[in-house]
Residue frames as a rotation matrix with the C-alpha (Angstrom) as fourth column:
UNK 1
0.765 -0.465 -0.444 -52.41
0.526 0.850 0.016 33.61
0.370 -0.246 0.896 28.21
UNK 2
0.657 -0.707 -0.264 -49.33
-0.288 -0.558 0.778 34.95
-0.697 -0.435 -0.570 30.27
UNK 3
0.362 -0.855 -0.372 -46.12
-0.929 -0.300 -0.214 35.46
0.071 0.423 -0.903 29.18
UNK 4
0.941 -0.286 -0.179 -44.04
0.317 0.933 0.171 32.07
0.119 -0.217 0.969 28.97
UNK 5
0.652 -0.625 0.428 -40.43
-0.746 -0.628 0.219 32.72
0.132 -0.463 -0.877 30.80
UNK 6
0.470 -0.587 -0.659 -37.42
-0.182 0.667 -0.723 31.67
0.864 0.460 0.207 30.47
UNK 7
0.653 -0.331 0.681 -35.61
-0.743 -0.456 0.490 30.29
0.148 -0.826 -0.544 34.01
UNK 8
-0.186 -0.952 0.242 -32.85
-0.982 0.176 -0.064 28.81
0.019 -0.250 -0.968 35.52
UNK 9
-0.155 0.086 0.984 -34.35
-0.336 0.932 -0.135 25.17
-0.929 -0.351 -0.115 35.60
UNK 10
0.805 0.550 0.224 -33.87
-0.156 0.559 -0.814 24.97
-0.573 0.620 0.536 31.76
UNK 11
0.690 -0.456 -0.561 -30.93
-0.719 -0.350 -0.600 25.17
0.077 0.818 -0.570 31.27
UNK 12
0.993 0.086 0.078 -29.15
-0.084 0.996 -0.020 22.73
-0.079 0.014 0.997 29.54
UNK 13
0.473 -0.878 0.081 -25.34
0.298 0.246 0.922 23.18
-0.829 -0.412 0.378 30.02
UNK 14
-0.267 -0.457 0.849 -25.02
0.939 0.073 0.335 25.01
-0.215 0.887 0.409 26.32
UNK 15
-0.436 -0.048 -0.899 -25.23
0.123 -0.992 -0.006 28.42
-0.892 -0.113 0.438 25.83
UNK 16
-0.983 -0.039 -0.182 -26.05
-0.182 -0.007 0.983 28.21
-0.039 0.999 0.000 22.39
UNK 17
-0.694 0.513 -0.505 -28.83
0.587 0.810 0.015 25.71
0.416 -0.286 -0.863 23.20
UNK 18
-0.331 0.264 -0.906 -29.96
0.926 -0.092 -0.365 27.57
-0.180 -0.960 -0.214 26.07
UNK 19
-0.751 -0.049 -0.659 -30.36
-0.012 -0.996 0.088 31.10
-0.660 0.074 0.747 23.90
UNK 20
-0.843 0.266 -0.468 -32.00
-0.499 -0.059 0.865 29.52
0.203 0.962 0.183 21.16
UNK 21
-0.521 0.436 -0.733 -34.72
0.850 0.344 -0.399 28.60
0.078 -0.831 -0.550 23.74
UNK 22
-0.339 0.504 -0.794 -35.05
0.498 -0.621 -0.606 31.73
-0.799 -0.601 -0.041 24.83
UNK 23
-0.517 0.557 -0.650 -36.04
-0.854 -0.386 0.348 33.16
-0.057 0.735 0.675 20.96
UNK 24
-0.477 0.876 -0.073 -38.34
0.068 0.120 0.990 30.36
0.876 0.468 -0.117 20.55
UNK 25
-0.205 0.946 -0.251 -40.24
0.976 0.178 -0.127 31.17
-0.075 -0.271 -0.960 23.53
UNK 26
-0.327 0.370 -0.869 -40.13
-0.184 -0.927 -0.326 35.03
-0.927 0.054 0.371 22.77
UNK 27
-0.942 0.228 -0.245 -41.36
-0.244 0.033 0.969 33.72
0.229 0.973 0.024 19.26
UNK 28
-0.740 0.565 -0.364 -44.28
0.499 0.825 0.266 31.91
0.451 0.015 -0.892 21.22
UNK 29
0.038 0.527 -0.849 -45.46
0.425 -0.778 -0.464 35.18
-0.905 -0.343 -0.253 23.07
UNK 30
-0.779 -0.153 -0.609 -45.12
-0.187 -0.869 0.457 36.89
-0.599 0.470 0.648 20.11
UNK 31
-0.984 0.165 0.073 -47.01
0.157 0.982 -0.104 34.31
-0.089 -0.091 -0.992 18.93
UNK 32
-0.340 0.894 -0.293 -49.78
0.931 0.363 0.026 34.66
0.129 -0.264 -0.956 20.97
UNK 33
-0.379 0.323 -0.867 -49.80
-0.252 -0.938 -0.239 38.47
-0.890 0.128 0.437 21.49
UNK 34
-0.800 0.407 -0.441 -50.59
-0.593 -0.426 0.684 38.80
0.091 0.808 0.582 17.54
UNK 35
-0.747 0.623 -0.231 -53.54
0.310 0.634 0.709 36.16
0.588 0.458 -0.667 17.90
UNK 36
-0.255 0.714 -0.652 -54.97
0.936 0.014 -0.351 37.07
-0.242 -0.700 -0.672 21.27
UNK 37
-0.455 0.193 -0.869 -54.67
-0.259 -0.963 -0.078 41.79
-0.852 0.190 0.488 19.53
UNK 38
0.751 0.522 0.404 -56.96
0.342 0.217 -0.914 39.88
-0.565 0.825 -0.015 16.52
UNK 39
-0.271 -0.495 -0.826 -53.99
-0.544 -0.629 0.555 40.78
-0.794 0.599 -0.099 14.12
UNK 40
0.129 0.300 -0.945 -54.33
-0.991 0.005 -0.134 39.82
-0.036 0.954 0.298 10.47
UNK 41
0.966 -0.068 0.251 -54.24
0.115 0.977 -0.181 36.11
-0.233 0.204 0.951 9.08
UNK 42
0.452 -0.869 0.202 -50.94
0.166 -0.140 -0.976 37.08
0.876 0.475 0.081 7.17
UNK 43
-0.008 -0.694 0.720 -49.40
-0.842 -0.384 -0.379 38.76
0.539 -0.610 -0.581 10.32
UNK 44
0.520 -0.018 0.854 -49.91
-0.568 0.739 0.361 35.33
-0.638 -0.673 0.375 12.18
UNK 45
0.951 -0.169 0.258 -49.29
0.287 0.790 -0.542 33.08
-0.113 0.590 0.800 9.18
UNK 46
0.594 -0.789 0.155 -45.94
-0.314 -0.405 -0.859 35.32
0.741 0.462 -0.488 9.10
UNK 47
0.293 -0.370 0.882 -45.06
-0.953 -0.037 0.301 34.78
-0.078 -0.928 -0.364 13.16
UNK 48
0.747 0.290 0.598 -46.28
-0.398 0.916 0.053 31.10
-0.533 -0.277 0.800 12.48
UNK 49
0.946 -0.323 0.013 -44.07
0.078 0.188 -0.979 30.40
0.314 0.928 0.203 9.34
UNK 50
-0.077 -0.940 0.334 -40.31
-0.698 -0.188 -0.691 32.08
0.712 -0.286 -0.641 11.22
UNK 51
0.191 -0.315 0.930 -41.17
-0.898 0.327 0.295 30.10
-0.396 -0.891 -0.221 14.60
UNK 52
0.894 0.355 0.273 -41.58
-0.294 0.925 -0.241 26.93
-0.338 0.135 0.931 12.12
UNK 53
0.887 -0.459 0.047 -38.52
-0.026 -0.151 -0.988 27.58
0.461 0.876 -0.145 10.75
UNK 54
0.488 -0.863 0.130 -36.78
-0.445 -0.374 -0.813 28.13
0.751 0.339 -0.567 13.42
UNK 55
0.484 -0.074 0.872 -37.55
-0.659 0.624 0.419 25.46
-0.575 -0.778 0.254 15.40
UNK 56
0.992 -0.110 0.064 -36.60
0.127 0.887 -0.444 23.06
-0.008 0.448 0.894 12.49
UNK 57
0.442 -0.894 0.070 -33.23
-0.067 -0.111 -0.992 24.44
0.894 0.434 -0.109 12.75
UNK 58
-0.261 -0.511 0.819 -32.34
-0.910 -0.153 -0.385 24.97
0.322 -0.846 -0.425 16.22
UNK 59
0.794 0.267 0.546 -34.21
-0.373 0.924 0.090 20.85
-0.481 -0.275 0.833 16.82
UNK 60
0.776 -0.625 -0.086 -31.32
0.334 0.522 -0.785 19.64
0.535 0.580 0.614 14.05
UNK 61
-0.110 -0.855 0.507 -28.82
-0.425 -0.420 -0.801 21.68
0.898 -0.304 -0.318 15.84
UNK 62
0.117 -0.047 0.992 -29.70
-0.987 0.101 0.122 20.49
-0.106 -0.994 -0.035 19.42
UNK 63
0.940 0.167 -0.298 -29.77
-0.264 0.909 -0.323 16.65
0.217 0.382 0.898 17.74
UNK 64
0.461 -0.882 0.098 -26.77
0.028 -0.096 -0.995 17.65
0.887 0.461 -0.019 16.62
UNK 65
-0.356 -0.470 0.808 -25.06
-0.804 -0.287 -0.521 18.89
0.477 -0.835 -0.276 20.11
UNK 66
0.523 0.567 0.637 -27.01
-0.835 0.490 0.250 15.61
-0.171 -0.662 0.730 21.70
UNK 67
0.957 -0.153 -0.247 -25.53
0.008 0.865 -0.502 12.94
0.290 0.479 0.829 19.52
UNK 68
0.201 -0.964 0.176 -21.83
-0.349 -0.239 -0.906 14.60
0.915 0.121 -0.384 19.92
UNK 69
-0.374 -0.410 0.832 -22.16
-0.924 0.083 -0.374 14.37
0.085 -0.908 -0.410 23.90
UNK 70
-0.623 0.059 -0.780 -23.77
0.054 0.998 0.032 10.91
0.781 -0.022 -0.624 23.46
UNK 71
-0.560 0.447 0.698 -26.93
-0.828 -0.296 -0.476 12.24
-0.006 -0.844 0.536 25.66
UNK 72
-0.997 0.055 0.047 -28.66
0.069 0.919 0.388 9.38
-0.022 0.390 -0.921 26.18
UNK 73
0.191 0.936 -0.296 -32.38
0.053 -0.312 -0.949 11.48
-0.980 0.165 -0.110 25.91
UNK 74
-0.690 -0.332 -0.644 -31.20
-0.519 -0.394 0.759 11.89
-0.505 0.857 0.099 22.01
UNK 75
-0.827 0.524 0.204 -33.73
0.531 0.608 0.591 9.11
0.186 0.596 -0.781 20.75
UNK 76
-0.118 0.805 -0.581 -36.65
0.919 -0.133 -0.371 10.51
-0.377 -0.578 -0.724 22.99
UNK 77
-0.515 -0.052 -0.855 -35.09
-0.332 -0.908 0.256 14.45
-0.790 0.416 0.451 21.76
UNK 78
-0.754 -0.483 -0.445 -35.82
-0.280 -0.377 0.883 13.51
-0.595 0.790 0.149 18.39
UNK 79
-0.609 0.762 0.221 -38.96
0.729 0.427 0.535 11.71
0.314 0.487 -0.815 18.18
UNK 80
-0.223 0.694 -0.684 -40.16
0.909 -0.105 -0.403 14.34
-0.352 -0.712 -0.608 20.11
UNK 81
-0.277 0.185 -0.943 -39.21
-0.442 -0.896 -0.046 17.28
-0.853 0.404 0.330 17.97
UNK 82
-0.954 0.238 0.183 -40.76
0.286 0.540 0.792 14.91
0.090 0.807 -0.583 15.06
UNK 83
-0.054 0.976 -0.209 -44.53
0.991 0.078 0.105 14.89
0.119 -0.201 -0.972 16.45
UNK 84
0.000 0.341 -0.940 -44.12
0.551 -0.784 -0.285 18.87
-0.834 -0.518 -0.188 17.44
UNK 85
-0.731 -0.457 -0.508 -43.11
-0.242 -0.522 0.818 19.74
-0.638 0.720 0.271 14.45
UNK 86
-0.870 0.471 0.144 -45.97
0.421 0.559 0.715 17.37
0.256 0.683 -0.685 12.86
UNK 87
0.105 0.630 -0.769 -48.56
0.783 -0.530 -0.327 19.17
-0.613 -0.568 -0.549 15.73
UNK 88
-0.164 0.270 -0.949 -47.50
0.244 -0.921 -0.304 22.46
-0.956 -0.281 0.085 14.43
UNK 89
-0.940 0.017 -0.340 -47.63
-0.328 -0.319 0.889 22.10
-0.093 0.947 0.306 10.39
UNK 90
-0.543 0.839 0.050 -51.22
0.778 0.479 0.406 20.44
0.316 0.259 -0.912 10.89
UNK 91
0.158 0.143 -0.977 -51.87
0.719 -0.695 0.015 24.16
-0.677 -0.705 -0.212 13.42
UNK 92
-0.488 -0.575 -0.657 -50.19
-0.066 -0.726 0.684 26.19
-0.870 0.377 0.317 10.25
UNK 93
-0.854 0.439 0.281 -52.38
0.477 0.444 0.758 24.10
0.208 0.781 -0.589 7.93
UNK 94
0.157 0.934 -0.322 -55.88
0.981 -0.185 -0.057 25.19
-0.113 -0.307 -0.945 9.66
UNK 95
-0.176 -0.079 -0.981 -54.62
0.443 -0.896 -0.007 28.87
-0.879 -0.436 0.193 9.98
UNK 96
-0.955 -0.292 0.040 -54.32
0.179 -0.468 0.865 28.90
-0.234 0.834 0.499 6.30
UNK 97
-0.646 0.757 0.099 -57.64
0.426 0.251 0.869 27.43
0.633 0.604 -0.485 5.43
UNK 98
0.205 0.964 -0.171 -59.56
0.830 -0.079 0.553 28.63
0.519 -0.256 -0.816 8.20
UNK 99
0.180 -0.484 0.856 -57.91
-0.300 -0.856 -0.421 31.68
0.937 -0.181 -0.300 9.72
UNK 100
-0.793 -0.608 -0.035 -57.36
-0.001 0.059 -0.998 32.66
0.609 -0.792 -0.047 13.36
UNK 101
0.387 0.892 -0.233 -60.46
0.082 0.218 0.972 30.71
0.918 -0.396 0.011 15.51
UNK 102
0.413 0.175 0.894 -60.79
-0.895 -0.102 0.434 30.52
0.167 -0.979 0.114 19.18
UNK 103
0.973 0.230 -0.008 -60.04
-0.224 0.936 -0.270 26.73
-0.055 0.265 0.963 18.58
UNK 104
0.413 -0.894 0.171 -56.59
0.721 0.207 -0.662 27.29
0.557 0.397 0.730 17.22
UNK 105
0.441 -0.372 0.817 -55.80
-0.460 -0.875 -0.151 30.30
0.771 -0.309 -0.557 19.37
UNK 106
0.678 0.106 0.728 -56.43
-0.708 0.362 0.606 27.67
-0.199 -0.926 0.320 22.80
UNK 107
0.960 -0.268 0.076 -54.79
0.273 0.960 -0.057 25.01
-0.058 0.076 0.995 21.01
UNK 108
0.580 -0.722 0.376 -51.53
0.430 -0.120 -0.895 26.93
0.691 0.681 0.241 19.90
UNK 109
0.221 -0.325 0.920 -51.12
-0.904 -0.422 0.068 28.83
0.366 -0.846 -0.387 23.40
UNK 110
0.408 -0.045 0.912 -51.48
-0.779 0.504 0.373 25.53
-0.476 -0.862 0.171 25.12
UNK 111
0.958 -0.193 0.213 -49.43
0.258 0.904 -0.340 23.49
-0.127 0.381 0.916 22.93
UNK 112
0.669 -0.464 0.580 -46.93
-0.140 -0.845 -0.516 25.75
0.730 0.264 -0.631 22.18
UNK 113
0.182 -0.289 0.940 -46.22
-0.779 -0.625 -0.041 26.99
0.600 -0.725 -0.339 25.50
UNK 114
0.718 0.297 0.630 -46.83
-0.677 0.509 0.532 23.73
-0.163 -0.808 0.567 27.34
UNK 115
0.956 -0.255 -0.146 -44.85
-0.021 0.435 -0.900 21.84
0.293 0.864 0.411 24.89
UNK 116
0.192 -0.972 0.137 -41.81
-0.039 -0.147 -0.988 23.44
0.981 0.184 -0.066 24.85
UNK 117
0.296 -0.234 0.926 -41.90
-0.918 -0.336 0.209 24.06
0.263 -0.912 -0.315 28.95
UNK 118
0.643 0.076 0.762 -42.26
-0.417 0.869 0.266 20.43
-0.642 -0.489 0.591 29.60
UNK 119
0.913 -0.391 0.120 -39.93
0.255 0.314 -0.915 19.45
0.320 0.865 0.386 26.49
UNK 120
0.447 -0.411 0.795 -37.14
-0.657 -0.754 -0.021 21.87
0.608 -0.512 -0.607 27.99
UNK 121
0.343 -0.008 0.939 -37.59
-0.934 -0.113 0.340 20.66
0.103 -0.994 -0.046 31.48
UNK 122
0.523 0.018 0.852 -37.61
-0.495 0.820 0.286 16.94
-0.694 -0.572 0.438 30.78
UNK 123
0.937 -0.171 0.305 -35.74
0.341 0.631 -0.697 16.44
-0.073 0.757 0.649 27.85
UNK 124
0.296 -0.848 0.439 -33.16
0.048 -0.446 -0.894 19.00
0.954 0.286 -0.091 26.55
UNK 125
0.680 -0.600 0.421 -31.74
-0.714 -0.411 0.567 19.34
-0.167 -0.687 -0.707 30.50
UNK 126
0.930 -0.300 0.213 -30.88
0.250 0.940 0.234 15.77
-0.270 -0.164 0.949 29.83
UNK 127
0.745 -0.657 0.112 -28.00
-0.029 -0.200 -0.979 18.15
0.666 0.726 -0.169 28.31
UNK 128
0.845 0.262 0.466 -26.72
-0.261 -0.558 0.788 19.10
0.466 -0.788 -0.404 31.11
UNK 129
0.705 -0.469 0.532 -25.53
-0.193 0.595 0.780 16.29
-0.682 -0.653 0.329 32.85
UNK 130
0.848 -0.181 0.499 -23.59
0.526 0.411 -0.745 15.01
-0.070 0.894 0.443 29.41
UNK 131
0.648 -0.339 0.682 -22.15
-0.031 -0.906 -0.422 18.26
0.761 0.252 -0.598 29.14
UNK 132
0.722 -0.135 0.679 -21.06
-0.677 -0.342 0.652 18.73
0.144 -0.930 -0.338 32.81
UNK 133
0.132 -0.672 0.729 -19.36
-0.102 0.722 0.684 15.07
-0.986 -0.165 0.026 33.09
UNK 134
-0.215 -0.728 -0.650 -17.46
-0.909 -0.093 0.405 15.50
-0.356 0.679 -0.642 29.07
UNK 135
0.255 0.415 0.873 -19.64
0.400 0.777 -0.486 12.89
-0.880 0.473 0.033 27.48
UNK 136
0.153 -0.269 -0.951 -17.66
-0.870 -0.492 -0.001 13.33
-0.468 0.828 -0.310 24.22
């Protein structure tokens, strides 16, 4: 799978925001490097375990930074980081029990990556505007 890249058409008018992007998609190549160089179960189940983590924080924080500006994608933000988050402990569940298949490699690259691009693009810019016109 290529690299996933961060660019100018995601950003959402928050610096914060907009960095904490760019470590979860260098979490998602990292990601996929250790699955696609056959590394260990553990060395995935370790990548897999920080990116869960630190999506659940940086999704509560972006809630957070949605609700304040009154974005009005905040319902849509939040069910959506519900179901990814539900996508990727059921992905973190199989790795345990069954290690690191072909199955779960395709599915995690292309959920992952696709996910967050299209999530990004059509959701979190919704910061943007908010931001830009002092929706406080």
């Amino acid at each position: 799978m290529a690299q996933f890249e961060w660019n100018d058409a995601m950003t959402t008018g928050l610096d914060e925001i907009d960095e904490a992007h760019k470590t979860l998609i260098a979490g998602i190549n990292a990601l996929s490097d250790a699955m696609q160089t056959g590394q260990s179960k553990d060395s995935v189940l370790r990548t897999l375990r920080y990116l869960g983590e630190y999506a659940k924080q940086h999704f509560a924080h972006e809630e957070g930074c949605m609700n304040a500006h009154r974005c009005p994608m905040a319902h849509a933000n939040k069910r959506a980081h519900a179901e990814f988050l539900e996508f990727f402990t059921q992905m973190q569940v199989e790795v345990e029990m069954h290690g690191v298949t072909a199955v779960t490699v395709v599915a995690l690259q292309d959920a992952l990556g696709n996910w967050l691009r299209q999530h990004i693009m059509r959701v979190d810019t919704g910061l943007l505007a908010c931001v830009s016109h002092g929706v406080v």
